[in-house]
N, C-alpha and C positions, 0 to 999 in steps of 0.2 A: 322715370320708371324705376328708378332707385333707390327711391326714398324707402326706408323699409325694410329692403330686402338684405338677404346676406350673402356675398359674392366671396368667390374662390378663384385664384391668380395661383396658376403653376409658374414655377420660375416668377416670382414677384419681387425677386431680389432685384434684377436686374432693371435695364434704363427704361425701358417699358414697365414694369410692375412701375416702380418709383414717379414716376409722373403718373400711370395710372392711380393710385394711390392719391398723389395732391390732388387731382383732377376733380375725382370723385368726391374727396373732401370738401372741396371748393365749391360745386353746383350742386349736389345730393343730400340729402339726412341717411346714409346705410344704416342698416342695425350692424351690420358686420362684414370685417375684410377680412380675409384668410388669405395669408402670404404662407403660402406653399413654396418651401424649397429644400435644396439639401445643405446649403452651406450655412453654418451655424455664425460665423462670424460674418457673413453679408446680414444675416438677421439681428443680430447684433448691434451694428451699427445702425439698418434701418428703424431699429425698436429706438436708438436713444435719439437719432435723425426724427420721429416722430413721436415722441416723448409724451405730446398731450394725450394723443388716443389710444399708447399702448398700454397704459395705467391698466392694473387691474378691474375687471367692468370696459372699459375703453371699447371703441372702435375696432380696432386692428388687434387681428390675431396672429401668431406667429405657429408654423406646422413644419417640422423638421420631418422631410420625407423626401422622397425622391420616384419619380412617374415611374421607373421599372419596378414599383412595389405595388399594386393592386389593391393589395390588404389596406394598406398603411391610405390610400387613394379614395378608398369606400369609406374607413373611419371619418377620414376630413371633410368629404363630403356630405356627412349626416345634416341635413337642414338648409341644404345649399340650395339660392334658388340658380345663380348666375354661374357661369365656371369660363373662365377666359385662361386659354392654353398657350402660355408663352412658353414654356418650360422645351429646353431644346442645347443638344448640341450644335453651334455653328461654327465656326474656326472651318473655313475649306480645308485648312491642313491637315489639322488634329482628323477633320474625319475621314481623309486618305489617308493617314496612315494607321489610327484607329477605324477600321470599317467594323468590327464586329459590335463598339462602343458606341456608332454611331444611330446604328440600328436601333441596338436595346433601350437607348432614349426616345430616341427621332419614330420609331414604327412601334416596337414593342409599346416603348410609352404612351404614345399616341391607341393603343388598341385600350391598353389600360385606363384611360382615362376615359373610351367610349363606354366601357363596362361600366365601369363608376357610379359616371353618370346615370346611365339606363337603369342601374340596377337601385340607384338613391333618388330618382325622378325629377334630379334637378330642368328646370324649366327648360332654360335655353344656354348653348355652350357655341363661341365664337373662339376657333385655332388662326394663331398668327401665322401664316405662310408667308414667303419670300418669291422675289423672282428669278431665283437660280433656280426653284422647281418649276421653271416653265420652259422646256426643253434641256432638260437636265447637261449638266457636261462634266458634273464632278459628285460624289459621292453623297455630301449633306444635300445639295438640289435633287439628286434620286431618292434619297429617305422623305424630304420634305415634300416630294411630288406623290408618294407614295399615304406619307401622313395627311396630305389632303382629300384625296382619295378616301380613305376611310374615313372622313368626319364626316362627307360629302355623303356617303352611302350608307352612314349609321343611320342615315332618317329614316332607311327602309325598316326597320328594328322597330321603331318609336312606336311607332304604328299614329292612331288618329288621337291628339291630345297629348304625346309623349314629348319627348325632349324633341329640342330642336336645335339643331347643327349646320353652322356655318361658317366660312373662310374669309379673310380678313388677308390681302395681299400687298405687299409693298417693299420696297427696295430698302437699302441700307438707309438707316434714320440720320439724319444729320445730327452729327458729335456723338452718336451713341458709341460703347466701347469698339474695338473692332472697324470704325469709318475713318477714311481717309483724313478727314478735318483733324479730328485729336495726333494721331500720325505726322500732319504741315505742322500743328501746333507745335510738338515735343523738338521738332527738327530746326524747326526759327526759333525757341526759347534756349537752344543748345549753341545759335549763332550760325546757324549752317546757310549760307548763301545757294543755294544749289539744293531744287526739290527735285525727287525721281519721280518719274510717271511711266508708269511701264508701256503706253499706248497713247500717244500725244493727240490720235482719232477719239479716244475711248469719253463716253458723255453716260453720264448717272441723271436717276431723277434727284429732284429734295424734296422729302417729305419731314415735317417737325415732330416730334413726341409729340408735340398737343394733338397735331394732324393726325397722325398714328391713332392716337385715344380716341379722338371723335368719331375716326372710322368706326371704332370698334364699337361704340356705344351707337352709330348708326346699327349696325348688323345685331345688336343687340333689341334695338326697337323694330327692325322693318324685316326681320329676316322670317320665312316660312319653312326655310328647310332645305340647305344642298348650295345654297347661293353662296359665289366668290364676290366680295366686296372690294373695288377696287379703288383708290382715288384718285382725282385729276389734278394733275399738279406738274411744275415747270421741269423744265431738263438742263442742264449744266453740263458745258466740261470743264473736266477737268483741267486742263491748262488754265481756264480762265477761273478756277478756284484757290488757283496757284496764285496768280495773279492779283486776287481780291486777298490774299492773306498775308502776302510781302509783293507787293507791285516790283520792285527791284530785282526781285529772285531771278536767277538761272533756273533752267530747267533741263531735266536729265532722263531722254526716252533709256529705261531700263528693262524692256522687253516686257511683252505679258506674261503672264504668272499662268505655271496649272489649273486650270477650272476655273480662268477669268474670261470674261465676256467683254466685248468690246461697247457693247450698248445693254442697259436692262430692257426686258420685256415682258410687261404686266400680261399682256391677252396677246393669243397667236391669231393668226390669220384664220386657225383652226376653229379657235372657238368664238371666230366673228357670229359665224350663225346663230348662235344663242344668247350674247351679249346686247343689251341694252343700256344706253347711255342717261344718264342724268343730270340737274344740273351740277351736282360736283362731284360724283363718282359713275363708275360703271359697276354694271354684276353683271355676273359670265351665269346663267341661269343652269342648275343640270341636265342631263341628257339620262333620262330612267325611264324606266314605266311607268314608276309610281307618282312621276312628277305631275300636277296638273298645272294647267296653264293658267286656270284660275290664281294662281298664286305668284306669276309678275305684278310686282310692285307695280301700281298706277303712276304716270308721270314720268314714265322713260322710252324713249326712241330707240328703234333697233336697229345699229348700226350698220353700216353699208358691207356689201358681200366683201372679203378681200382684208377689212377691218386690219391695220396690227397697232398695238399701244407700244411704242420704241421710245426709250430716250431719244434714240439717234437720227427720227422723226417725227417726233415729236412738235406740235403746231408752235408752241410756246417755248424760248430759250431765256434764260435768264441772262443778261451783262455783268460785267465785273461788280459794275457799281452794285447793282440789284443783289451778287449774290453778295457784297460785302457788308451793304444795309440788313440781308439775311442772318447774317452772321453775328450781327448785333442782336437783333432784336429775337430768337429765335432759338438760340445758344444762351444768353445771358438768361433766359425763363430757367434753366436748368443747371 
């Protein structure tokens, strides 16, 4: 559904754009990529990291801007059919002690790229969420639960034939910047026998960039309007990721951190009622008036009352071994 068209990546700098980016390269013909971001020397490098298609005429476009500009939002968006919204403060820290910066990216941003949108008729627009916005307990998970919210309810806007808006949720990527993995890495490459785990209970899901991507380019083909795309995939702990990255290692419970969770979780028990499963994701459907039910996706089961999606029960656990061959094969694409 790509071939052809011309897609816009807010935040396309980062480890999501960058595989998005091969991705698309690799299985589509676009007419055009628009890496929207604000830092000139992540574009920089990405421009000479993909050298073939940013030639003049090329593939890949580069847009120096930044989501709390609107203006600068509408320009980039002239002719856009696709518009995938990664663009976000994340750092739990930066955004507790930055709240007012956290905002003007994370919500403000997130309204401004509704506008945009609406107002340049791009087709359909898929926002990357997290699962810290799924009962918030720290400042980026309340902006992020808030920015879904409004993608979710921009459909009422569209009206019949307008843009269409959906959510795309998942947990930290494996090795993206910010994930534990690069963290064990930097600390065994420095010699350190001895990894800290703040929560020796605490278990993550793994989800791959590629996995990441594909969701997205699912919500992209299947989505109507308002839908959270979720995917199914193993759960780890953390000790035994410890364990698949220096089998010898010590281990060192260092307490939980502000605004850490002891388990991720994709769907609450809350939004069991609306959730329908599939064979490799779930979508949490909305709750509006304008929603009709005509518009569940054929080919999914509605999961049982009570429903929750937890790491920490999760059906599927990965072994040392499993997450070590993950680590290979998974990691090395990137």
């Amino acid at each position: 559904m790509l071939n052809g068209k011309t897609i816009l990546v807010t935040g396309g700098t980062g480890s999501f754009g960058h595989h998005f980016v091969e991705y698309v390269l690799a299985h589509y013909k676009p007419k055009k990529i628009i890496i929207y971001s604000r830092d000139e020397f992540k574009q920089f490098n990405m421009q000479n990291e993909f050298r073939e298609y940013s030639r003049p005429g090329g593939v890949l476009r580069f847009f120096i801007g930044d989501v709390r500009d609107g203006e600068r939002l509408r320009r980039a968006m002239k002719g856009v059919d696709y518009v995938i919204h990664a663009a976000a403060l994340k750092q739990v820290p930066a955004c507790e002690y930055n709240p007012n910066e956290a905002v003007k990216t994370n919500i403000t941003g997130a309204m401004n790229v509704i506008n945009a949108c609406l107002d340049e008729h791009v087709k359909k627009v898929v926002a990357l969420s997290t699962d810290k916005a799924v009962n918030p307990i720290n400042l980026y998970g309340g902006t992020k639960l808030v920015s879904d919210k409004l993608f979710c309810a921009a459909n009422a806007y569209s009206g019949d034939g307008g843009t269409v808006f959906s959510v795309v949720r998942y947990g930290n990527v494996a090795g993206s910047r910010g994930s534990v993995i690069p963290f064990f890495e930097d600390l065994i490459e420095k010699g350190e026998d001895e990894l800290p785990i703040t929560d020796l209970r605490m278990t993550r899901f793994w989800i791959s960039l590629e996995q990441g991507v594909e969701l997205v380019i699912k919500a992209l083909e299947d989505s109507q309007g308002g839908e959270t795309f979720i995917s199914k995939i193993p759960s780890f702990r953390i000790t035994d990721l410890a364990k698949a990255m220096k089998p010898d290692c010590k281990i060192k419970e260092v307490g939980i951190r502000e605004g850490e969770k002891l388990h991720e979780i994709m769907i609450t028990c809350e939004d069991a009622a609306r959730t329908y499963e599939y064979e490799k994701n779930y979508i949490i459907y909305p709750h509006y008036d304008w929603w009709r039910d005509r518009n569940i996706i054929p080919g999914g089961k509605k999961v049982e009352e009570g429903f929750e999606y937890s790491s920490g029960t999760n059906k599927v656990f990965m072994t040392v071994e499993e997450i070590r061959e993950k680590l290979k094969t998974d990691l090395d694409k990137h």
